[in-house]
C-alpha positions in Angstrom: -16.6 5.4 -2.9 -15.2 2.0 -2.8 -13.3 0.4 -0.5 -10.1 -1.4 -0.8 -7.3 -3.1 1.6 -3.9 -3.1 1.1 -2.2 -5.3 3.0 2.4 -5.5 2.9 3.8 -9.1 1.3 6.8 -7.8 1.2 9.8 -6.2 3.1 11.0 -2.4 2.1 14.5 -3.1 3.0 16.7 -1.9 -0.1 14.2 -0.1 -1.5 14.3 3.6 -2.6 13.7 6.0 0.2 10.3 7.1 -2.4 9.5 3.4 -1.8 9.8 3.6 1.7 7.9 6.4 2.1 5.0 5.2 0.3 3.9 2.4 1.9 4.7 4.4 5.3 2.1 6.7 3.7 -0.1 3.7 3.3 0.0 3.4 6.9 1.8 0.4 6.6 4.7 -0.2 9.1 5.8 -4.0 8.7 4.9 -7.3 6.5 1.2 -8.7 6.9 -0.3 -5.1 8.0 -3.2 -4.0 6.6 -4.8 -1.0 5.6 -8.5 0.0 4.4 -8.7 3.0 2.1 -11.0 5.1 0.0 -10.4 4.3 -4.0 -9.5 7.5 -4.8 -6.9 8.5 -7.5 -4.1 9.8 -5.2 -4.5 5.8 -3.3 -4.5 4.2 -6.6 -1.1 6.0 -7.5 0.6 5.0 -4.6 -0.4 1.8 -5.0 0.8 2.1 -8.3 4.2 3.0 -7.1 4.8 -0.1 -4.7 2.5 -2.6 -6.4 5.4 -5.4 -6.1 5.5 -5.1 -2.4 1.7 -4.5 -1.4 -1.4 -7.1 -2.2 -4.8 -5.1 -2.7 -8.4 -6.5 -2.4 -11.6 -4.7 -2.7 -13.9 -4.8 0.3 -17.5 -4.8 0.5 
């Protein structure tokens, strides 16, 4: 499978508790962390959820 990052560009602060939750889920915790992930369908759909907030890159 191929890899992607996910990194948090933006805060979570008045966003919906689903929101929230996602990018926690992400294993995001605060602006400019990063994440590497599988791209697997259940990934792509919470990236889906928070795209405004998150910036995704494919890695090699």
């Amino acid at each position: 499978m191929a890899k992607i990052k996910v990194t948090q560009k933006r805060s979570t602060i008045g966003r919906t508790v689903n929101q929230k939750r996602t990018v926690r889920a992400l294993g995001l915790k605060r602006i400019s962390d990063s994440a590497i992930h599988n791209e697997s369908p259940q990934v792509l759909g919470m990236i889906d959820k928070v795209k405004h907030l998150i910036e995704v890159e494919k890695v090699k």
